[in-house]
Backbone as a chain_set.jsonl record, in Angstrom:
{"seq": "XXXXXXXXXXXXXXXXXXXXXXXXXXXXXXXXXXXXXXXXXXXXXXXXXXXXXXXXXXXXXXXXXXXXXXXXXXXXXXXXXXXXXXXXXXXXXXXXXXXXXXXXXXXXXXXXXXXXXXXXXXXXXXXXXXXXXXXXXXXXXXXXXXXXXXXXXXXXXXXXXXXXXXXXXXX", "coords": {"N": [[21.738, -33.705, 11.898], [18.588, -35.181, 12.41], [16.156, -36.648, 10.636], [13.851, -35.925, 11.972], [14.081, -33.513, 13.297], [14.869, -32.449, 10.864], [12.817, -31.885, 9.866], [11.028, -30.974, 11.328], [12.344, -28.35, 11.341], [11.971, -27.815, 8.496], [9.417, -27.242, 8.627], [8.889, -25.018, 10.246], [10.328, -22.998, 9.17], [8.508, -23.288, 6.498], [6.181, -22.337, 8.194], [6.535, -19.77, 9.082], [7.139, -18.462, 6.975], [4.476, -17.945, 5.973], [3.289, -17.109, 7.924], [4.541, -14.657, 7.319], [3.508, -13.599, 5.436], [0.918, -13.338, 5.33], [1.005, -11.177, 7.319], [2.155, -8.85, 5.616], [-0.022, -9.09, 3.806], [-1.289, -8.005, 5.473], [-1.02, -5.246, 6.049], [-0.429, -4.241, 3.771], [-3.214, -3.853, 3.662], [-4.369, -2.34, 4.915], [-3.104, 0.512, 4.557], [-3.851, 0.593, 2.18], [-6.972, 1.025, 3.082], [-6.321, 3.029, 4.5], [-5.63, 4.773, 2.812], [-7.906, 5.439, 1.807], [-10.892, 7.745, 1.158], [-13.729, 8.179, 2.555], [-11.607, 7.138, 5.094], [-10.76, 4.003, 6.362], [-10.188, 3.694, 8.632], [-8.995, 2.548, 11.611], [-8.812, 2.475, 15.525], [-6.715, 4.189, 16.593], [-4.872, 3.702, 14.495], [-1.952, 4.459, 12.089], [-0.916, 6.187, 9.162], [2.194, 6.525, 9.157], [2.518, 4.611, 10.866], [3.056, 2.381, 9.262], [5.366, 1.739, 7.798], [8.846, 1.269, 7.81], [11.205, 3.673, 9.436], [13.051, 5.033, 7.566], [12.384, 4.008, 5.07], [11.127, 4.138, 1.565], [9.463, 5.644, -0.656], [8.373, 5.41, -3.836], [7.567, 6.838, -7.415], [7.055, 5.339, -10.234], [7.828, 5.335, -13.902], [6.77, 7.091, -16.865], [4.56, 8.492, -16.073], [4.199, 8.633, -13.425], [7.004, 8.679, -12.057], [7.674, 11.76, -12.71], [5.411, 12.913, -11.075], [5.18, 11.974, -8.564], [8.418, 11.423, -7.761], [10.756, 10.663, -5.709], [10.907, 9.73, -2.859], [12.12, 9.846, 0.992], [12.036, 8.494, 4.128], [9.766, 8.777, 7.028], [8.89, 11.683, 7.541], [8.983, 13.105, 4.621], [7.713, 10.886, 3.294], [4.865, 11.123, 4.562], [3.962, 13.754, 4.653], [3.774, 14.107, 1.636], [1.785, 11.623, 1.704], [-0.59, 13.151, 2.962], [-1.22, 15.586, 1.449], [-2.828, 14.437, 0.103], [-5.149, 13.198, 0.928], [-7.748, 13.772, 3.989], [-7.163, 16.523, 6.426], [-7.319, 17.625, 3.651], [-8.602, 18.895, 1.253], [-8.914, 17.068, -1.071], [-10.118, 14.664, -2.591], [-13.72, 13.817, -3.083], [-14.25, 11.358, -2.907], [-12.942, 8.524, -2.473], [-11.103, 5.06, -3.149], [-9.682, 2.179, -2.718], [-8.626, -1.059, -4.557], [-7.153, -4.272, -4.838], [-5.435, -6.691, -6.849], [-4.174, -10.117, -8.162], [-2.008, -10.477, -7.245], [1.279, -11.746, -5.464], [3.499, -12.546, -3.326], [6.819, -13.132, -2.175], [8.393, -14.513, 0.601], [11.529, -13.947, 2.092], [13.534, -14.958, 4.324], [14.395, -12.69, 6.772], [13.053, -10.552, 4.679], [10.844, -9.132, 2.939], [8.741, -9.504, -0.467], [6.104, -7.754, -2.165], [3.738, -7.751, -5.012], [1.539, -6.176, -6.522], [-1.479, -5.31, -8.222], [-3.404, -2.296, -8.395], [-6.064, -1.079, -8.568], [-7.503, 1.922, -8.217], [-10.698, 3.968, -7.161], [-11.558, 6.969, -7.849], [-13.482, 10.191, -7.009], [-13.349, 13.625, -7.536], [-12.737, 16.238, -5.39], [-12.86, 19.04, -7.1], [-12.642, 18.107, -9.658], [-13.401, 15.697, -12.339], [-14.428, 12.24, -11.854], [-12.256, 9.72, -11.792], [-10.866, 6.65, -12.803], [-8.499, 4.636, -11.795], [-5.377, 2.883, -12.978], [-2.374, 1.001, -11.471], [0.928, -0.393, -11.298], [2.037, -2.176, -8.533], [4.772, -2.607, -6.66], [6.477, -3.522, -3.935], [8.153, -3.477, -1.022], [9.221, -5.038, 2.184], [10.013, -5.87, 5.765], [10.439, -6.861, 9.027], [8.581, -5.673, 11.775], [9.742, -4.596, 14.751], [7.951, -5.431, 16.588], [7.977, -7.862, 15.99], [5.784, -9.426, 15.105], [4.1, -7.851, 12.987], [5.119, -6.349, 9.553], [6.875, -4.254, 8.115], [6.521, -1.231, 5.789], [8.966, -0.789, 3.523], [10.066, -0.506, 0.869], [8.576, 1.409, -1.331], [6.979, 1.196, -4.788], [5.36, 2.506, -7.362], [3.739, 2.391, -10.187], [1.766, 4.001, -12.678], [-0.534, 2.41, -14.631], [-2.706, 2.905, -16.368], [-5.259, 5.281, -17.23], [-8.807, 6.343, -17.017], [-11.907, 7.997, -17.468], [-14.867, 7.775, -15.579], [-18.359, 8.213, -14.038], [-19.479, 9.042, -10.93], [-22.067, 7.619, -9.461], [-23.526, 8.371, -7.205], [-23.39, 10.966, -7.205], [-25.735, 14.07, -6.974], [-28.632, 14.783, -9.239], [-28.571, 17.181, -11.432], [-29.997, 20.58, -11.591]], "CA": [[20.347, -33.495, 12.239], [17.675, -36.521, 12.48], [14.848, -36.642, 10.165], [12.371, -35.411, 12.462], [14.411, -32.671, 13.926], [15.163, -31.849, 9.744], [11.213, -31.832, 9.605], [10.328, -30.197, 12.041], [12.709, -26.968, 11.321], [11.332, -27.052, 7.923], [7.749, -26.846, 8.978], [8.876, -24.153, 10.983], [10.512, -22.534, 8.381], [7.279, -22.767, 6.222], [5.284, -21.542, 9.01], [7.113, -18.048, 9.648], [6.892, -17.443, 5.761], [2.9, -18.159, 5.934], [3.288, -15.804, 8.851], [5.022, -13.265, 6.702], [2.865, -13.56, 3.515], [0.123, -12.539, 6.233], [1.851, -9.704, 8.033], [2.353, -8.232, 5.084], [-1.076, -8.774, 3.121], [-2.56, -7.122, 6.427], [0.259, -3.82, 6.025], [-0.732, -3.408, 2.39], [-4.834, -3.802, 3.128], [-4.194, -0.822, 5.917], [-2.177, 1.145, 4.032], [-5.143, 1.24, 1.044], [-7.772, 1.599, 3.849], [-5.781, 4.274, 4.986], [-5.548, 6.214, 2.003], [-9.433, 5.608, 1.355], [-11.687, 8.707, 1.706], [-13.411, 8.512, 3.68], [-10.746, 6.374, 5.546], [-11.294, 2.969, 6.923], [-8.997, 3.399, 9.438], [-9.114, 1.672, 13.206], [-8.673, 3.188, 16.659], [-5.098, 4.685, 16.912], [-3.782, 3.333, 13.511], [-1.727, 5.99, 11.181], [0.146, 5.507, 7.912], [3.153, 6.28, 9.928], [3.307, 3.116, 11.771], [2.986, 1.277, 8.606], [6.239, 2.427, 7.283], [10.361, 2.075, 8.374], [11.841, 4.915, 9.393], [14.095, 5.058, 6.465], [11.416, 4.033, 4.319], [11.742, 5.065, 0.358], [8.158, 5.386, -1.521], [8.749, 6.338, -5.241], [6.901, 6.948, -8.424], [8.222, 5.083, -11.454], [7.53, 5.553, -14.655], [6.528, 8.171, -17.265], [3.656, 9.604, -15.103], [4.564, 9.271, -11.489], [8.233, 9.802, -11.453], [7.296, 13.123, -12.499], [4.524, 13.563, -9.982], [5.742, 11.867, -7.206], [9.397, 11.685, -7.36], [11.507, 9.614, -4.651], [10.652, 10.387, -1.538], [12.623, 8.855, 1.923], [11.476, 8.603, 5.868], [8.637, 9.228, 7.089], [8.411, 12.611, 7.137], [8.47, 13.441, 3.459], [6.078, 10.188, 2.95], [4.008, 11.383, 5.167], [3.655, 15.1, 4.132], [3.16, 14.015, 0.261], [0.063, 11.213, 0.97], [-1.334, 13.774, 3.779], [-2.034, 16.59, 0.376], [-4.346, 13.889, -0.823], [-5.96, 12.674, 2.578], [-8.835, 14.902, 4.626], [-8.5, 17.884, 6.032], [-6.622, 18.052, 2.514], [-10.064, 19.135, 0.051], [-8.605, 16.541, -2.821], [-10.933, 14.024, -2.69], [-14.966, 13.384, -1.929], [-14.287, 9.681, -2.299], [-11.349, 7.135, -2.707], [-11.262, 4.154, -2.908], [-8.414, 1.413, -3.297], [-9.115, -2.259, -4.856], [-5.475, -4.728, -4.631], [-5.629, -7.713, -7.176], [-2.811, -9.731, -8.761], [-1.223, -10.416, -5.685], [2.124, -12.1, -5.365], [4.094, -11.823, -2.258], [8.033, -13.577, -1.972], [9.223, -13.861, 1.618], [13.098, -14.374, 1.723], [14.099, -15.1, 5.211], [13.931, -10.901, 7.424], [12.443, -9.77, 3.622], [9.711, -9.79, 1.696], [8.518, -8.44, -1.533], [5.123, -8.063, -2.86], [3.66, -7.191, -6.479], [-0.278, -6.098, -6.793], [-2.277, -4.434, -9.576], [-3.733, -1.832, -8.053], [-7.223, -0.086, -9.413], [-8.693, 2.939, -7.569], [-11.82, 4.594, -8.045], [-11.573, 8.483, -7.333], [-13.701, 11.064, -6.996], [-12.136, 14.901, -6.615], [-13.581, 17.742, -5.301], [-13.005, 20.098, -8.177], [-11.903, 17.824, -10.996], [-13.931, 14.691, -13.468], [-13.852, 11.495, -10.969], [-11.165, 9.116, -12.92], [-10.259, 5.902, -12.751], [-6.594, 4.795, -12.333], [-4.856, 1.855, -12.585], [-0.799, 0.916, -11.259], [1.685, -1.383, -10.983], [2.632, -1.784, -7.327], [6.331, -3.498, -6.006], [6.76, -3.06, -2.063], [9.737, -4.515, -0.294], [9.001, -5.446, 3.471], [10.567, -6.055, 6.564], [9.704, -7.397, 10.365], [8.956, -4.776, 12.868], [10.284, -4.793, 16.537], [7.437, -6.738, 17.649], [7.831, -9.233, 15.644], [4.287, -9.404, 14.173], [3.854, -6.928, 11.957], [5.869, -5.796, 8.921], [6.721, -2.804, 7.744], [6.839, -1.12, 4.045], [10.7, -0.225, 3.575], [10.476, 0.684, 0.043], [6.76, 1.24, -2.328], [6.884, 2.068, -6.112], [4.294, 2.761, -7.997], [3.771, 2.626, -12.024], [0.737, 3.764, -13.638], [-0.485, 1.648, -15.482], [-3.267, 3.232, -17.152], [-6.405, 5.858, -16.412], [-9.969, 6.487, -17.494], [-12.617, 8.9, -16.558], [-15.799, 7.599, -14.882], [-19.541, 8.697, -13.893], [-19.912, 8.179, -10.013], [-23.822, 7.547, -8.905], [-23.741, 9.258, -6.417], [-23.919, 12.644, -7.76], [-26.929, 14.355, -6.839], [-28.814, 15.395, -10.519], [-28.835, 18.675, -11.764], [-31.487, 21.266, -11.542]], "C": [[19.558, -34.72, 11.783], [16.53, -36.129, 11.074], [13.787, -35.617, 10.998], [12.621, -34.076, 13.168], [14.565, -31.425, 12.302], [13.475, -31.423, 9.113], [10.285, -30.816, 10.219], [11.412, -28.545, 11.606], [12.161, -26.711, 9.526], [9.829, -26.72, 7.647], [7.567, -25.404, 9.9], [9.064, -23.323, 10.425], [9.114, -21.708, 6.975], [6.002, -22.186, 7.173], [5.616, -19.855, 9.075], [6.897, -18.385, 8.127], [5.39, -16.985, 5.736], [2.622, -16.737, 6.5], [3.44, -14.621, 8.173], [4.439, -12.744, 5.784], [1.694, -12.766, 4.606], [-0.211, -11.62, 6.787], [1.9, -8.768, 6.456], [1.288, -7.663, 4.294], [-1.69, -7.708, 4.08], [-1.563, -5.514, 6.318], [-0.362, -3.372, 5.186], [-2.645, -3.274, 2.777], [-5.09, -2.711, 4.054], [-3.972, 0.159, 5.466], [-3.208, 1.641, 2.86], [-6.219, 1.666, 2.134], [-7.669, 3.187, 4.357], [-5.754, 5.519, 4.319], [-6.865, 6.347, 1.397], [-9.99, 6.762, 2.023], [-12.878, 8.123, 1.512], [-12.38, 7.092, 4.394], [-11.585, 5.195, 6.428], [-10.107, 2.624, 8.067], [-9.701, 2.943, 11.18], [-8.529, 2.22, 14.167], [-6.873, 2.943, 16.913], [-4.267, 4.187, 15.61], [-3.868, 4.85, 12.549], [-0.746, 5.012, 10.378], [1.621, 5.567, 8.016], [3.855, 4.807, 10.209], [3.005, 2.043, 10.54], [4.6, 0.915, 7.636], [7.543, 2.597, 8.164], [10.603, 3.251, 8.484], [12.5, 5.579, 8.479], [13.524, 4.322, 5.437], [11.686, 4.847, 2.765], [10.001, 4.675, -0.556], [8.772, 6.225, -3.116], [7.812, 6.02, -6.577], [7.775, 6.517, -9.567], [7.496, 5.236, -12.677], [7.344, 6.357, -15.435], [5.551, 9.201, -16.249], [4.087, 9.82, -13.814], [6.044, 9.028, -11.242], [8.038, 11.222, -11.537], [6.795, 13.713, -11.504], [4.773, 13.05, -8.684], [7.276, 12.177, -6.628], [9.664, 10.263, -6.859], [11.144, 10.385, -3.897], [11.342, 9.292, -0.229], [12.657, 9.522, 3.575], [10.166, 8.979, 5.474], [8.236, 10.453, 7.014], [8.218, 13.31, 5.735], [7.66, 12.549, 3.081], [4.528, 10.967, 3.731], [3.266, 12.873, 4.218], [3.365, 14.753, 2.319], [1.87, 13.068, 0.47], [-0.575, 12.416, 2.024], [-1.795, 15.009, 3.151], [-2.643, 15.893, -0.043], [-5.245, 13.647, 0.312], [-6.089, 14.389, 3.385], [-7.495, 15.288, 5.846], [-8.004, 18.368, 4.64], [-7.907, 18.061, 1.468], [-9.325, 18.753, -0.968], [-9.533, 15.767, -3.517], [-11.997, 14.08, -2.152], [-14.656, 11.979, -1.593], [-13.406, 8.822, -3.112], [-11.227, 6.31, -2.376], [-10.088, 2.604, -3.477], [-8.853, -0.114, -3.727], [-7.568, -3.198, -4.753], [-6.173, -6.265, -5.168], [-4.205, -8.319, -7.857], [-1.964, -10.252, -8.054], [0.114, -11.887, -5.526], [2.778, -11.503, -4.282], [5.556, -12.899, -1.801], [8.509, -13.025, -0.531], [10.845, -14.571, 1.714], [13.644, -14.469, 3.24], [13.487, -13.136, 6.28], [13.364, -10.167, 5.922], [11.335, -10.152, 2.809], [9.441, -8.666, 0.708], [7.284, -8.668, -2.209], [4.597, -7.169, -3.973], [1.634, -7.485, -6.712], [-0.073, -5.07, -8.114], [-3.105, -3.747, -8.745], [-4.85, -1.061, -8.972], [-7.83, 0.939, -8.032], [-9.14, 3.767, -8.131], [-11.807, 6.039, -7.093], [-12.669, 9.45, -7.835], [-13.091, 12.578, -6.526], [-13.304, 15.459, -6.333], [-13.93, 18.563, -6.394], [-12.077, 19.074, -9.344], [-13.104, 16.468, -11.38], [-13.631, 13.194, -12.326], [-13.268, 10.453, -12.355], [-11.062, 7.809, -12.154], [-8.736, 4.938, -12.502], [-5.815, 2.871, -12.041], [-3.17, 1.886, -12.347], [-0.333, -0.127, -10.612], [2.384, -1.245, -9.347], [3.74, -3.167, -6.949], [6.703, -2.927, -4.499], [7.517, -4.149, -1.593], [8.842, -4.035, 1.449], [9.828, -5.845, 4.145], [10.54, -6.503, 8.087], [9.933, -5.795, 11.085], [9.227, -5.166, 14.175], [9.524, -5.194, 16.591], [7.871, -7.56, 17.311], [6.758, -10.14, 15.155], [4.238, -9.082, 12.986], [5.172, -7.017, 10.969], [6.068, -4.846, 8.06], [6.82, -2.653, 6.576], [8.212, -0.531, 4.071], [11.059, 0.964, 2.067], [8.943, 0.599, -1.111], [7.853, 2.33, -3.073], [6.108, 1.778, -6.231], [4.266, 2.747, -9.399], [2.392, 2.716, -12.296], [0.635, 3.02, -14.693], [-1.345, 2.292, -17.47], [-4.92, 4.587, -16.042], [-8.099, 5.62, -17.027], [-11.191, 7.226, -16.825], [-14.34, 8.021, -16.462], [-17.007, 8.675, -14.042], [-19.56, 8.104, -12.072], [-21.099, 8.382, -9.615], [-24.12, 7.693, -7.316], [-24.089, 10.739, -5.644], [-25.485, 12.716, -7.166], [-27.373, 15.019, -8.607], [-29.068, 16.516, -10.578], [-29.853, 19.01, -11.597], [-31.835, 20.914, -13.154]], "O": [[19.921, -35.26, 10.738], [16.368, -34.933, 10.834], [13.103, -34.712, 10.519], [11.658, -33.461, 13.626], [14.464, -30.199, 12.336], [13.185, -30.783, 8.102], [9.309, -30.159, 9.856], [10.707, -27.541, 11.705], [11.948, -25.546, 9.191], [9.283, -26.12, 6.721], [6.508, -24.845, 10.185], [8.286, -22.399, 10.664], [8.852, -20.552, 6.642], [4.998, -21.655, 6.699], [4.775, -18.956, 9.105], [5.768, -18.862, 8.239], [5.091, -15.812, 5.511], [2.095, -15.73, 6.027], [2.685, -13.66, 8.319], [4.684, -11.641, 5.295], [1.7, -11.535, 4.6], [-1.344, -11.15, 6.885], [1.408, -7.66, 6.671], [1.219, -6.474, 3.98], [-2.396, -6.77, 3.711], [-2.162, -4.687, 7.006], [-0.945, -2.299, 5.341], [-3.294, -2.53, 2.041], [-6.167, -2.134, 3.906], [-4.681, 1.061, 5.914], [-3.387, 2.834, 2.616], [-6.401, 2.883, 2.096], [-8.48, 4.098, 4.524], [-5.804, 6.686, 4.707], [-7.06, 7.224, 0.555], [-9.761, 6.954, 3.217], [-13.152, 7.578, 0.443], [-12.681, 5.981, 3.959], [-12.666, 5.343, 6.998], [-9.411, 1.625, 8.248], [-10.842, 3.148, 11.595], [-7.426, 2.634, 13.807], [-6.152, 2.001, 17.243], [-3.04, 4.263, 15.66], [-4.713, 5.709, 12.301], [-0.166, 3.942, 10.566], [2.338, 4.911, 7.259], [4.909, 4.211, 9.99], [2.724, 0.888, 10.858], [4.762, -0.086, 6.937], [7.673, 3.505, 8.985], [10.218, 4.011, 7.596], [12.541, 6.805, 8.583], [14.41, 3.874, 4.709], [12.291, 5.917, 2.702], [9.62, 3.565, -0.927], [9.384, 7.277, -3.297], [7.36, 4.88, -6.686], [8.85, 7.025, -9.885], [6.283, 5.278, -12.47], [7.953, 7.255, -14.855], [5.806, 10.33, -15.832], [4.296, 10.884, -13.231], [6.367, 9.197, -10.066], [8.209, 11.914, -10.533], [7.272, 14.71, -10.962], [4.55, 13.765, -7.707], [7.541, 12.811, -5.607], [9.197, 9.183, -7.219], [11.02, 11.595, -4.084], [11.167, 8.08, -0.351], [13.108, 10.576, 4.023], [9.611, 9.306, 4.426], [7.167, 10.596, 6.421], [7.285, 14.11, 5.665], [6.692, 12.994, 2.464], [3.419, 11.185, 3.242], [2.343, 12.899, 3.404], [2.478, 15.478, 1.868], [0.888, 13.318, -0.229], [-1.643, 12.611, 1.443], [-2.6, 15.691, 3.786], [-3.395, 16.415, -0.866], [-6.305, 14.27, 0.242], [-5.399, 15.405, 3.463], [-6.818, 14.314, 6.175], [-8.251, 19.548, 4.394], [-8.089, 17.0, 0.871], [-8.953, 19.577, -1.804], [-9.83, 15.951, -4.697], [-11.993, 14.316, -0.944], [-14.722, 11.455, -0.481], [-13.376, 8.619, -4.326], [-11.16, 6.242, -1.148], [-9.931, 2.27, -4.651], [-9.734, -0.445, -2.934], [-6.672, -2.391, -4.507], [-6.997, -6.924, -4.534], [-3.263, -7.573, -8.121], [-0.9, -10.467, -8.633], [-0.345, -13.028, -5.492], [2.78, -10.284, -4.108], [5.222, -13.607, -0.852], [8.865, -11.878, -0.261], [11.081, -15.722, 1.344], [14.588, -13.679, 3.259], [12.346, -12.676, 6.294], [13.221, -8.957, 6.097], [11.042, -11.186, 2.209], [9.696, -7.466, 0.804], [7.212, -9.703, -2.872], [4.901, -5.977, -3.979], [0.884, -8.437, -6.926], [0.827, -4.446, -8.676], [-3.795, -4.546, -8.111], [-4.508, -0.492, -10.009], [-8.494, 0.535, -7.077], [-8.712, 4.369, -9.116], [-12.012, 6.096, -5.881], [-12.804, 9.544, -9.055], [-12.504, 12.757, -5.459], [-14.444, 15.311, -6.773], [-15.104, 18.813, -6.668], [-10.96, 19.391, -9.752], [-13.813, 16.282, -10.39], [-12.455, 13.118, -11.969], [-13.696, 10.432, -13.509], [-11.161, 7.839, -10.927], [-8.037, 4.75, -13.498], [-5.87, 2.063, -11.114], [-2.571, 2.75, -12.987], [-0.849, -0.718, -9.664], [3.138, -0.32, -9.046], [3.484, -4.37, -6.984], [7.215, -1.833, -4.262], [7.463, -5.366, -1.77], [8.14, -3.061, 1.718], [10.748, -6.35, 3.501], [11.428, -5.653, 8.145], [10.897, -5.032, 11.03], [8.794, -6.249, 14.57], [9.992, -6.309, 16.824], [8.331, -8.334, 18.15], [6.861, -11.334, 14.874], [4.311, -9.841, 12.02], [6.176, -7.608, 11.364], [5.235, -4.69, 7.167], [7.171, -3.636, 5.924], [8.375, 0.379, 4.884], [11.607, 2.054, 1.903], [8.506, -0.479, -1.514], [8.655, 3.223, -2.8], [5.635, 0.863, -5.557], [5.234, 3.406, -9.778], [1.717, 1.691, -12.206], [1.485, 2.917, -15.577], [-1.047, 2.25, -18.664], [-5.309, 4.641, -14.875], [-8.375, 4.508, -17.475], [-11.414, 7.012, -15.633], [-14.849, 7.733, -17.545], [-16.654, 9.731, -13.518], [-19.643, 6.893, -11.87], [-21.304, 9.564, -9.337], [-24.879, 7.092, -6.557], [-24.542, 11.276, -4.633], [-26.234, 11.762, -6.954], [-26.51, 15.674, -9.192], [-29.847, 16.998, -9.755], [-30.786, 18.224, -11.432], [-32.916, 21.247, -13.639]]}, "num_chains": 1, "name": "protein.A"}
C-alpha cells in the first residue's frame, strides 16, 4: 500500500469512529429523553428501537442488583422501564442529566461510561436525587447509522432528597 492510499484508509478509519462516538452519544441522549417525564420523545421514536434484540440491561451493585436484577431482550427491558414511564403513576417529573462522558469505539463495538444524575419527582413519595455509574456496550444497527445499546449497567452511585419548586404551597 502507497502512502496516500495508507492515508487515506486511515482517515477513513478515523472518520467511521467519529461517526460511531456520534451514533452512539445520540442513542444514549434518546434513551434519557425517553425515560424523562414528561418524555422528550420525537414522532414515532420508542425505547424499543434503541435496544438489540438480545439486549442485556442490568443493575450492579449493592442497590440495583437487588432492584433491578439482569434483565435480557426487549421484552423484559421493556416491561421493567415501562413501571416507571406514564400511564405508569411513578413519577410527576424526571429528569436525566449525562456528564463524564467517555465513549471507546473498537471497530463493529463501542463502549461508553457516563455519570449519570437525575432529578425525580414521585407521585406518592419525597422527590430524591440520584446519582449512577453508567457502562453501555454498543453496536451498529442494520442501517448502518444508528447504534444500538446491546448491554446497559447501572451502579448507584449515591442519593439525596431534594425540595422541587414547583410544588404548589400549602394552605
Amino acid at each position: 500500500m502507497n502512502d496516500t492510499a495508507a492515508t487515506l484508509a486511515a482517515l477513513t478509519d478515523r472518520l467511521a469512529a467519529l461517526e460511531a462516538e456520534t451514533a452512539v452519544r445520540r442513542t444514549m441522549a434518546r434513551y434519557m429523553a425517553l425515560c424523562d417525564v414528561p418524555s422528550g420523545a420525537l414522532h414515532g421514536e420508542t425505547l424499543a428501537g434503541l435496544f438489540a434484540t438480545d439486549a442485556i440491561w442490568e443493575g450492579i451493585g449493592p442497590q440495583y442488583a437487588h432492584q433491578f436484577g439482569r434483565l435480557t431482550g426487549h421484552a423484559d427491558i421493556l416491561a421493567m422501564l415501562m413501571r416507571y414511564l406514564p400511564p405508569s403513576p411513578h413519577f410527576s417529573m424526571n429528569v436525566h442529566f449525562l456528564t463524564s462522558e467517555t465513549i471507546e469505539v473498537h471497530g463493529a463495538t463501542a463502549r461508553g461510561r457516563w455519570i449519570m444524575l437525575q432529578a425525580s419527582d414521585y407521585v406518592d413519595a419525597q422527590a430524591e436525587l440520584i446519582s449512577a455509574r453508567l457502562e453501555v456496550d454498543f453496536a451498529p444497527a442494520a442501517n448502518g447509522r444508528d447504534w444500538l445499546i446491546t448491554y446497559f449497567r447501572t451502579e448507584r452511585l449515591f442519593d439525596a432528597p431534594w425540595e422541587v419548586n414547583t410544588r404548589k404551597p400549602g394552605p
